[in-house]
TIFIRO-28445 format. One line per 5 residues: their letters; for each residue x negated, y, z of N, C-alpha, C. Coordinates in Angstrom, 1 decimal, decimal comma. Example, Ala and Ser with C-alpha at 12.3 -4.5 7.8 and 13.67 -1.06 7.14 Angstrom:
<atoms>
AS	-13,2:-5,7:7,8:-12,3:-4,5:7,8:-13,2:-3,3:7,8; -12,8:-2,2:7,1:-13,7:-1,1:7,1:-12,9:0,0:7,9 $
</atoms>
This chain:
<atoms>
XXXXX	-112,4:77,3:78,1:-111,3:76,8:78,9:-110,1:76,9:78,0; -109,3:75,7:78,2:-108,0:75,7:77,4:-106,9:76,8:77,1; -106,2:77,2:76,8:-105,2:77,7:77,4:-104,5:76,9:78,4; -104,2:76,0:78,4:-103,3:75,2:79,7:-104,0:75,4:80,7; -105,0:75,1:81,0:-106,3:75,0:82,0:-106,1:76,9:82,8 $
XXXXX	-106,4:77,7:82,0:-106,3:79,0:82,4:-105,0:79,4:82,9; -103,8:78,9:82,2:-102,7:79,2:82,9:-102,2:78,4:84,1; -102,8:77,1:83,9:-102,4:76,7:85,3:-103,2:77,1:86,8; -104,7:77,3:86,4:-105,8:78,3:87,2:-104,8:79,2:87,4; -104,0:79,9:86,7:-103,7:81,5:87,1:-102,6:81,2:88,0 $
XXXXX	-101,6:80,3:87,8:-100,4:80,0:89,0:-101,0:79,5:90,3; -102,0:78,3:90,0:-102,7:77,8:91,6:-103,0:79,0:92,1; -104,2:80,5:91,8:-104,6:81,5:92,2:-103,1:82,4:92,6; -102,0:82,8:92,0:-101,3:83,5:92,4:-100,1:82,8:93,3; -99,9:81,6:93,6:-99,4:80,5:94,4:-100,4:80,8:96,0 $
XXXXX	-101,6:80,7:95,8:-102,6:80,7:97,0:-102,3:82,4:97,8; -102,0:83,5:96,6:-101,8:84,6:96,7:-100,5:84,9:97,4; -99,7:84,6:97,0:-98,5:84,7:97,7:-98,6:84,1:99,0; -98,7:82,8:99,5:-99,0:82,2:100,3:-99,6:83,3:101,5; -100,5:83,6:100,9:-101,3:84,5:102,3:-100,6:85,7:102,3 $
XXXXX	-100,3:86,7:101,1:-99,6:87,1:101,5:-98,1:87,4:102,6; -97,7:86,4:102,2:-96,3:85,9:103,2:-96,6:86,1:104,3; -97,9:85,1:104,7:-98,4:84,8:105,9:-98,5:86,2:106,7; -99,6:87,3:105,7:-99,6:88,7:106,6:-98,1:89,6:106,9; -97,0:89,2:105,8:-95,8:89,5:106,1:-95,2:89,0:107,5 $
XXXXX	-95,2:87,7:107,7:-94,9:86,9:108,8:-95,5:88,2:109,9; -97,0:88,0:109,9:-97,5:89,0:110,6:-97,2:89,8:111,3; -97,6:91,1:110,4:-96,7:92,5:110,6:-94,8:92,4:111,1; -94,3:91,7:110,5:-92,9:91,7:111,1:-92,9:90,8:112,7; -93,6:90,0:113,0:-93,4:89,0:114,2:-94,3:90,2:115,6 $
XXXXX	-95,4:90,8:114,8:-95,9:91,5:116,0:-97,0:90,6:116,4; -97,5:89,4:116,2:-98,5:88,4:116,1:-99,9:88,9:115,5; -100,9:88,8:116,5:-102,2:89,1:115,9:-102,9:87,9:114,4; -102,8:88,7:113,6:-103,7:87,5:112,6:-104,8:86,9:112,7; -105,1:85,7:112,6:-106,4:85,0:112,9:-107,3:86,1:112,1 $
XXXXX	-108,1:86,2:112,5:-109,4:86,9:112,3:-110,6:86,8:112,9; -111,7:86,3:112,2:-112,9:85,1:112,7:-114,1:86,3:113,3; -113,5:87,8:113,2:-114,5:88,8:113,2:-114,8:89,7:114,3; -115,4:89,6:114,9:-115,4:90,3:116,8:-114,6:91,8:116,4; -113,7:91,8:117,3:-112,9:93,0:117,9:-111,7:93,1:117,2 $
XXXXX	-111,2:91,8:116,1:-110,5:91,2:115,4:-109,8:92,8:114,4; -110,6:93,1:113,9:-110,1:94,5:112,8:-109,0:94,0:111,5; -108,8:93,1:111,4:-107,8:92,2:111,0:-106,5:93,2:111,6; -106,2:93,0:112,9:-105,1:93,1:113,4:-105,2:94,8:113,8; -105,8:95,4:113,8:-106,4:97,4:114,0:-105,6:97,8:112,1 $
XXXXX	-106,1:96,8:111,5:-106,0:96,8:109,8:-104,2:97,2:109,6; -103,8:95,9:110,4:-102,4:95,5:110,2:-101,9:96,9:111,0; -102,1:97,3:112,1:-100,9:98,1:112,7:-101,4:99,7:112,1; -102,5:99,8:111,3:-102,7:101,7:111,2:-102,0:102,0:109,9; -101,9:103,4:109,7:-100,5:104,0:109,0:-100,6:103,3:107,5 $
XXXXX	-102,0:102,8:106,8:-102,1:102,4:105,7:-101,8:101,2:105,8; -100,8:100,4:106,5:-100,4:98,8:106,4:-99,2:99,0:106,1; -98,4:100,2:106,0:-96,8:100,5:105,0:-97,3:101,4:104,2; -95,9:101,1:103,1:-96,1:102,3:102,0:-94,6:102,4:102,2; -94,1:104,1:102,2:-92,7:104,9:102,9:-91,9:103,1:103,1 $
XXXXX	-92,4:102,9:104,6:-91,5:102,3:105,7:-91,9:100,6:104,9; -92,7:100,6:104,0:-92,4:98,9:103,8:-94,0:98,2:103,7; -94,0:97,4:104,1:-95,1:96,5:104,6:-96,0:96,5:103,1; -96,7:96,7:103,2:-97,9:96,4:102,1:-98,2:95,3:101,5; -98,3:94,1:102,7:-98,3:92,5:102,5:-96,6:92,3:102,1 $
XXXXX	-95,9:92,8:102,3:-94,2:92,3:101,5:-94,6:93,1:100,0; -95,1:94,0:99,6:-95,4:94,4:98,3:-96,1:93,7:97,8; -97,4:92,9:98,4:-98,4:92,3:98,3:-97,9:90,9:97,6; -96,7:90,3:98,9:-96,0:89,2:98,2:-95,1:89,2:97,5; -94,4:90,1:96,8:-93,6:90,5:96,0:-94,0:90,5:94,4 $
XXXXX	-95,6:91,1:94,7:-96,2:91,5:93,3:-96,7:90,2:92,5; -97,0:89,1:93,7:-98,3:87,7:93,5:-96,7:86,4:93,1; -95,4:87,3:93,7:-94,6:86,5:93,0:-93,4:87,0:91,6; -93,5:88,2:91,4:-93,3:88,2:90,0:-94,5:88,2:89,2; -95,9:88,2:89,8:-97,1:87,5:88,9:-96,6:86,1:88,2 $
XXXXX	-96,0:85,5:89,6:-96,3:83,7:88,8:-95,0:83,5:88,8; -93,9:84,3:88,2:-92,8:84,3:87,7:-93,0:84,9:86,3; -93,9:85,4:85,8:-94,4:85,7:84,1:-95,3:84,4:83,9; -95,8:83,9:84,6:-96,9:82,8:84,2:-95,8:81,3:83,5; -94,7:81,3:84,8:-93,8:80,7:84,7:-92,6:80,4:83,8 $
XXXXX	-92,3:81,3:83,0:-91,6:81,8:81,9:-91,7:81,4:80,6; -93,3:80,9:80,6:-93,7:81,0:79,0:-95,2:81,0:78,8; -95,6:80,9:77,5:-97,0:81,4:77,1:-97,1:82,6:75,9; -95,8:83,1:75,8:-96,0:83,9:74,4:-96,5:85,2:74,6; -96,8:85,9:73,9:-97,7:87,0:74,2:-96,9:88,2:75,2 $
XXXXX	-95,8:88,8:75,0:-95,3:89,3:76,2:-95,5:88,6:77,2; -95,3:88,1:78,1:-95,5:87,1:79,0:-97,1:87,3:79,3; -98,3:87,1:78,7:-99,0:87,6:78,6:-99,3:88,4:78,7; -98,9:89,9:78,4:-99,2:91,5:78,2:-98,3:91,4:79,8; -97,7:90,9:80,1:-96,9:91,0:81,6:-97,4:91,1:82,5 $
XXXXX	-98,0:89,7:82,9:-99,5:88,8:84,0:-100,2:90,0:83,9; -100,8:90,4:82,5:-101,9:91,3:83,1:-102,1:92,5:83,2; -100,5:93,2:82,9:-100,1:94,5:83,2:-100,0:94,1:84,7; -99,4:93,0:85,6:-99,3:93,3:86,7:-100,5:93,1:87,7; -101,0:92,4:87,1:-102,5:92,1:88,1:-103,2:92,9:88,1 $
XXXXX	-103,8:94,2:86,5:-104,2:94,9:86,3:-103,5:96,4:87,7; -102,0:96,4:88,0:-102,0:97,2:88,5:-101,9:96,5:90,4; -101,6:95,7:90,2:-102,0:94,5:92,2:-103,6:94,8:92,2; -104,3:94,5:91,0:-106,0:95,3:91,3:-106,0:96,1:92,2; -105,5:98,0:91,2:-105,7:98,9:91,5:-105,2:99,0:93,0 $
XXXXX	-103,7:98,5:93,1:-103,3:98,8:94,6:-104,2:98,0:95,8; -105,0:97,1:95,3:-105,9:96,3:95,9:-106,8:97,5:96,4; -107,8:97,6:95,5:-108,9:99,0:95,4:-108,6:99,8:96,0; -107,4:100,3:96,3:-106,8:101,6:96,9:-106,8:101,5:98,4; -106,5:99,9:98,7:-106,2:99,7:100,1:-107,6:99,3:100,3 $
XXXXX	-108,5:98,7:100,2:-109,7:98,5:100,4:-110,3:99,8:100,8; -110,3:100,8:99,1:-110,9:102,2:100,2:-111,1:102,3:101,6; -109,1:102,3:101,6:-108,2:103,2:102,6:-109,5:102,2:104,2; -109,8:100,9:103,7:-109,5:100,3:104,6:-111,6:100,5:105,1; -112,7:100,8:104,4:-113,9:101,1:104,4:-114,1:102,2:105,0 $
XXXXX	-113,6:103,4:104,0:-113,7:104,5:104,3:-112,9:105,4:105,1; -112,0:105,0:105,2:-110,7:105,8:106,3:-110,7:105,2:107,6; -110,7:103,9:107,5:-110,4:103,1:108,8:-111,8:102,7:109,6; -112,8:102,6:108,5:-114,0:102,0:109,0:-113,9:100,4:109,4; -113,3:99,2:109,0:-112,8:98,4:109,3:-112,4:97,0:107,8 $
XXXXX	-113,2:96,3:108,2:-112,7:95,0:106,7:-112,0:94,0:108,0; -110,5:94,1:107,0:-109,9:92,8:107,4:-110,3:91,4:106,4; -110,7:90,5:106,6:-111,2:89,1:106,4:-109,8:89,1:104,8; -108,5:88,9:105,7:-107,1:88,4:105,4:-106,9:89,7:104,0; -107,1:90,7:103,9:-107,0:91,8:102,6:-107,6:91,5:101,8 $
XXXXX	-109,6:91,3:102,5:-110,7:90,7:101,4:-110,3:89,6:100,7; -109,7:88,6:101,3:-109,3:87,5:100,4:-108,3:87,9:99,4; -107,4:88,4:99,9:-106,1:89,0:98,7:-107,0:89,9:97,8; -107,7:90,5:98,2:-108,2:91,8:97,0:-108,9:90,5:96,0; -109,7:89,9:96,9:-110,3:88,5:95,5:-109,2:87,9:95,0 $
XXXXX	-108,7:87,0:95,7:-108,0:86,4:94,6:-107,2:87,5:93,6; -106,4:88,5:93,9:-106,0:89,6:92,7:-107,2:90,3:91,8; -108,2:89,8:91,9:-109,2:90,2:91,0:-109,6:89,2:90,2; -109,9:88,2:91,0:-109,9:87,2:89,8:-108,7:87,2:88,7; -107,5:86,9:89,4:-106,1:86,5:88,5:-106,5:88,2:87,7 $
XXXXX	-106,6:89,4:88,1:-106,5:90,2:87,2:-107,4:90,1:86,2; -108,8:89,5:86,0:-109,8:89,2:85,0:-109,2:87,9:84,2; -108,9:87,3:84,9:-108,3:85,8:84,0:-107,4:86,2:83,1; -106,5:86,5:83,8:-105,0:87,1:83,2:-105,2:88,3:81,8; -106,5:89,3:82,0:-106,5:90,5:80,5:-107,6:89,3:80,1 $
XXXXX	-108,0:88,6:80,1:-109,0:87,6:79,5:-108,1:86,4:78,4; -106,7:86,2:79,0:-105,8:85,7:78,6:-105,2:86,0:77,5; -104,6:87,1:78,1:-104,0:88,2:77,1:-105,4:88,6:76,0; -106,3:89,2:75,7:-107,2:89,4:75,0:-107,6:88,2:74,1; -107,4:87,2:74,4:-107,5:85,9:73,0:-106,9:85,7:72,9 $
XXXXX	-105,5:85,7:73,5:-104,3:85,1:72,4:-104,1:84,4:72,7; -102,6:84,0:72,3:-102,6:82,6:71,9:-103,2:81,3:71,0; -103,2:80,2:71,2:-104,1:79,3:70,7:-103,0:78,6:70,0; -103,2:78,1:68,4:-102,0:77,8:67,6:-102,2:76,2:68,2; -101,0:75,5:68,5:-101,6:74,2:68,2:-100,8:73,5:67,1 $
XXXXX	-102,2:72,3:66,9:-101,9:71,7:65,7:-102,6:72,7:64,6; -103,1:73,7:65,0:-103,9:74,4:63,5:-105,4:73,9:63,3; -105,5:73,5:61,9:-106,5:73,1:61,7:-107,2:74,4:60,1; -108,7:74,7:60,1:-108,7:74,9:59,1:-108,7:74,3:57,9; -108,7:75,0:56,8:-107,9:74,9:55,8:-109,4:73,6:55,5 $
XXXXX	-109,6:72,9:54,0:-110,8:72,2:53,7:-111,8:73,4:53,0; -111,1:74,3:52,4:-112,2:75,4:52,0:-112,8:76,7:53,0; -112,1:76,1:54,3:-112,4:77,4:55,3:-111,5:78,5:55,3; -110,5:78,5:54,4:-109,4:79,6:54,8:-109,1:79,5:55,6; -107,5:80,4:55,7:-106,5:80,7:57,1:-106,3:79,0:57,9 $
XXXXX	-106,0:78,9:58,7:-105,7:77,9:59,5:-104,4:77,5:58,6; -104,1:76,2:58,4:-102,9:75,5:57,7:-102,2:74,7:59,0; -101,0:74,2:59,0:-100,4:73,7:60,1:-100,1:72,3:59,8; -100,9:71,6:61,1:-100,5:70,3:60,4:-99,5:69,6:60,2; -99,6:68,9:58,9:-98,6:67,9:58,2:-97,6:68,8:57,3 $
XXXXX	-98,0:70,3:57,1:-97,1:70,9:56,5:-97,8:71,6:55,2; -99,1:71,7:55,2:-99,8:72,2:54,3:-99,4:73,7:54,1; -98,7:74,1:55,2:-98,2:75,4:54,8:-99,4:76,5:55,6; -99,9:77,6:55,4:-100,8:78,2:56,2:-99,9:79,0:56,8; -101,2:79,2:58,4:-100,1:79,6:59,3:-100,1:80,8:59,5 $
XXXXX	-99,5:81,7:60,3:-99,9:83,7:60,0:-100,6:83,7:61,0; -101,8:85,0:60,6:-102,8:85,2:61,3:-102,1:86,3:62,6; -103,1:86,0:64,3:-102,5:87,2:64,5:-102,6:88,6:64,1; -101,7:89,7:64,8:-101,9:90,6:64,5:-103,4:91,2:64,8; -104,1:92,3:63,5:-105,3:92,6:63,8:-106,6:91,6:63,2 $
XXX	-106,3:90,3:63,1:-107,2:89,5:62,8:-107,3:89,3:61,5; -106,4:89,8:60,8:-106,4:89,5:59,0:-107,7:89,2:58,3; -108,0:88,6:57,4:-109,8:88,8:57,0:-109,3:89,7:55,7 $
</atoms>
């Protein structure tokens, strides 16, 4: 997969992310049951017990908060901060994922549909995202050299610097 290809995958995924999130924001503030396709609708048991805030603030507003300074690092750039960013934060939208999922198996006894999808999509964007970060950037225009050395940049004959770590 390209880099462009992966980064634009990572904004459609955290765009779809925020979206739903909002939606369970809408939610919880309107007092509106969420569609929930699941008999006895635990969707909405999900939304109102004590693990749907964290001190006084909606989980799904953290939720969409987090999926949109996600694709406000995606959006910024491709250079390696920007990179180390995405998947410092998805790496931690994961964990707070994981944590509410527990809360939500084992405490509550109860899967909301609307969470499960947010915990996926934040798992994927978190694997893409250190998958990202972990190769690097991709030089363009680098070709190898004709003897197989360092990559040379084209039309400049000048070789280009290795990243960090990869020296031979």
């Amino acid at each position: 997969m390209s880099a462009r290809t992966l980064r634009i995958t990572l904004i459609v995924l955290a765009t779809i992310g925020l979206g739903w999130a909002t939606y369970l924001t809408y939610v919880h503030y309107s007092g509106e049951a969420p569609v929930c396709s699941l008999k006895g609708n635990p969707c909405s048991q999900v939304q109102k017990s004590v693990y749907s805030e964290l001190a006084g603030v909606p989980v799904a507003l953290i939720g969409a908060i987090g999926y949109l300074v996600i694709l406000g690092t995606l959006l910024i750039g491709d250079d390696e901060r920007a990179r180390f960013a995405t998947a410092a934060l998805t790496l931690g939208g994961f964990g707070f994922s994981l944590y509410l999922t527990y809360r939500e198996v084992f405490t509550l006894h109860k899967i909301c549909e609307d969470c499960v999808a947010s915990a996926v999509i934040m798992t994927i964007l978190m694997c893409l995202s250190v998958w990202r970060f972990l190769r690097g950037g991709e030089t363009a225009g680098a070709a190898l050299d004709d003897d197989g050395g360092p990559p040379v940049e084209a039309g400049t004959g000048v070789e280009s610097a290795a990243p960090l770590g990869t020296a031979s």
